[in-house]
C-alpha positions in Angstrom: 2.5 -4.9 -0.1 2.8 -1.4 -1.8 6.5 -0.1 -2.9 7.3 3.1 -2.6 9.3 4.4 -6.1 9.1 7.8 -5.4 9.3 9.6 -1.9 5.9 11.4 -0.6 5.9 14.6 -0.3 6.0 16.5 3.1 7.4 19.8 2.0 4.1 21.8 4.0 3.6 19.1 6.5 0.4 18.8 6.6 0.4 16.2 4.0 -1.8 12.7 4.6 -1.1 9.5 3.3 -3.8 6.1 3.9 -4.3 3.1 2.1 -7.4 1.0 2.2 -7.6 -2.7 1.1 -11.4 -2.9 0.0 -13.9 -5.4 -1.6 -16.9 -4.9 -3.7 -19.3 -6.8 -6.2 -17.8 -5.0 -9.6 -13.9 -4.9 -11.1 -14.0 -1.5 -11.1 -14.6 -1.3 -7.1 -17.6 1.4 -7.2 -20.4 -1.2 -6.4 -21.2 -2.2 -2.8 -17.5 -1.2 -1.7 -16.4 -2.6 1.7 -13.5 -1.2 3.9 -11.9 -4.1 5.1 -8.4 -3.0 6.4 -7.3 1.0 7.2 -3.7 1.9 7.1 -2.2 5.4 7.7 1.5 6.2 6.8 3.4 9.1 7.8 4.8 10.7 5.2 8.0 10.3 6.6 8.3 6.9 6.4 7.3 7.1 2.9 10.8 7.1 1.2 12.0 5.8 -1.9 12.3 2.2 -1.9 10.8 1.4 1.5 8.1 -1.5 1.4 4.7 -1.8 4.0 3.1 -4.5 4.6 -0.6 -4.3 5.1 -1.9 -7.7 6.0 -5.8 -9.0 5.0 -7.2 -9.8 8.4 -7.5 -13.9 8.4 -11.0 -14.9 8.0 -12.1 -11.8 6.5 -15.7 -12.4 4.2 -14.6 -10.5 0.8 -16.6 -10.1 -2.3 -16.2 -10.7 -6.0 -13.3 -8.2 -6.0 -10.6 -7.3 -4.1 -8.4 -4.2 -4.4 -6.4 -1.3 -2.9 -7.6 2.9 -2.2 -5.4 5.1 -1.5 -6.3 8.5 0.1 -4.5 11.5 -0.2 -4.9 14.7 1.9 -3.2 18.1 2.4 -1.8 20.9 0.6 1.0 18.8 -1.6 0.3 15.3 -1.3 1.8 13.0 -4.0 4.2 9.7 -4.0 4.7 7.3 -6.8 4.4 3.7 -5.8 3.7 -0.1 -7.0 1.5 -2.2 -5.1 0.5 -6.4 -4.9 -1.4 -8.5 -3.6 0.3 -11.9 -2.7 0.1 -14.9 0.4 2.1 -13.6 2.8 4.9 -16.5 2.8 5.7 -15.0 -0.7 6.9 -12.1 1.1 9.6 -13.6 3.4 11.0 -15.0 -0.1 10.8 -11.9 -1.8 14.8 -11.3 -2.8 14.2 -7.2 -1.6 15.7 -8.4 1.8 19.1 -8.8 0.4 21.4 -6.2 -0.4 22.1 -5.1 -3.9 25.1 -4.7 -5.8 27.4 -6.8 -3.5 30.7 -8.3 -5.3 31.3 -12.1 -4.8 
């Protein structure tokens, strides 16, 4: 799941956002790295505080390691996010789904 903290930018509109879960043999994800999952965003749908979901295909052979790339094209790219890597019924409990600051 990656977070989105800051907005992306799409002030020239040409602007490109992807994010890539990979695998590879080393932590630091530069040996034998493997594409496993491709996922382009519009910039427009980047906004502050909006969450996307970028599921591991099931049965998917992975190596050692296990991580996230993202790829950033166009004149001003740039957002500020938080991403993490959890089982997928963690999600549906995740408290973001309800609102915040609510009286009881």
């Amino acid at each position: 799941m990656v977070t989105i903290d800051v907005a992306a930018d799409h002030t020239t509109g040409d602007e490109t956002y992807e994010v890539d879960i990979v695998s590879a043999d080393s932590a630091d994800l530069a040996t034998n790295l493997t594409t496993i999952e491709q996922r382009v965003i519009a910039a427009t749908a980047l906004t502050a505080g909006s969450k996307h979901f970028i599921p591991l295909p099931k049965n998917t052979p992975i190596q050692q390691f296990l991580g996230l790339k993202f790829i950033l094209g166009g004149t001003t790219p740039s957002v500020t996010l938080s991403a993490e890597l959890s089982p997928s019924d963690m999600v549906a409990a995740d408290p973001f789904h309800y609102k915040k600051n609510y009286a009881v």
